[in-house]
Every structure is written in structure tokens, then in C-alpha cells.
C-alpha positions as CSV (number, residue, x, y, z in Angstrom):
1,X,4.8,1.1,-5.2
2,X,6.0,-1.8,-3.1
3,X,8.3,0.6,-0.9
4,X,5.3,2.9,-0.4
5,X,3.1,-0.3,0.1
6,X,5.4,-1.4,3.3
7,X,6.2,1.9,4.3
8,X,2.3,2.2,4.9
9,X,1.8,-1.5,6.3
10,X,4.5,-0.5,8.7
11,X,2.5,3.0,9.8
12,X,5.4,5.4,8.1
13,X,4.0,8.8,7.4
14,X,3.8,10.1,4.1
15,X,6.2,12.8,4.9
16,X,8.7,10.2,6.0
17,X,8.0,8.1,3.0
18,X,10.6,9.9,1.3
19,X,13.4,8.8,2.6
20,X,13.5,5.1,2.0
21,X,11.9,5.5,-1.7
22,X,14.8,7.9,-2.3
23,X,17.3,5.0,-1.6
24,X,15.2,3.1,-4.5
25,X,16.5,5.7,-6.6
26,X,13.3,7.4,-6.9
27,X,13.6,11.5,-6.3
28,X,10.3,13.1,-7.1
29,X,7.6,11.6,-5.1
30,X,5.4,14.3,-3.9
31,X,3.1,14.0,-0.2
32,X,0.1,13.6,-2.4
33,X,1.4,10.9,-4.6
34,X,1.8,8.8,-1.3
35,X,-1.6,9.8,0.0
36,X,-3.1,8.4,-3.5
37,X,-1.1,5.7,-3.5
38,X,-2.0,4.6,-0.1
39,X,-5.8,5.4,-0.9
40,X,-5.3,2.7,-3.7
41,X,-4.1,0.6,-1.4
42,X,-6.8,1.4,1.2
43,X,-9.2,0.5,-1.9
44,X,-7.6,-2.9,-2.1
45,X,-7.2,-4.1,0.8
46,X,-10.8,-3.5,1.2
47,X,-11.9,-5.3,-1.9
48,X,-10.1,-8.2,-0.3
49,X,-11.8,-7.8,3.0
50,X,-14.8,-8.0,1.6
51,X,-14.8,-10.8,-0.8
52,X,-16.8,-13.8,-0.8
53,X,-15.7,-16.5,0.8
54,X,-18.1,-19.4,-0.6
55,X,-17.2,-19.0,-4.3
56,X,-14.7,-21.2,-4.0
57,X,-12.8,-23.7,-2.4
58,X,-9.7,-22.9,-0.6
59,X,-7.3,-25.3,0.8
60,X,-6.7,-23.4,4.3
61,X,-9.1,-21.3,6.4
């Protein structure tokens, strides 16, 4: 997931995803695994962009 995860961050296509999961080991990962993975991700990042930010108190803004 991580590889997928920068792959994305770094704007690599899911088509091109392949190659550096393959050197993880990883041979079967399919174009619509990535997409769903990457829609999880989507889902997160989200989440975390739309928190509240007076619930608690955090050391650094």
C-alpha cells in the first residue's frame, strides 16, 4: 500500500504503478486495484482535510 501511496503522491499513473510495486515483490496488482486503492486514499486524505481543528490542542499550527 505504501508503494502505491507514494507512487500516487508522486502523480504516477496507475498503469505505471506496476513497475516499482513489482520490485516489492508484488506481481498481481491489477489497474483497478490501484484505482481503489488510490480512491481510499482520496477518502483519507479528505477526512484529514476536513477535520476539526478546535477539538484539541496541538503544539504547532
Amino acid at each position: 500500500m505504501s508503494v502505491v501511496a507514494t507512487s500516487y503522491l508522486l502523480g504516477v499513473s496507475t498503469r505505471r504503478v506496476e513497475k516499482p510495486v513489482e520490485q516489492w515483490g508484488i506481481r498481481q496488482l491489477s489497474k483497478s486495484q490501484v484505482s481503489e486503492m488510490a480512491a481510499h486514499l482520496d477518502a483519507q486524505v479528505e477526512a484529514f482535510r476536513n477535520r476539526p481543528l478546535d477539538s484539541g490542542h496541538y503544539t504547532f499550527v
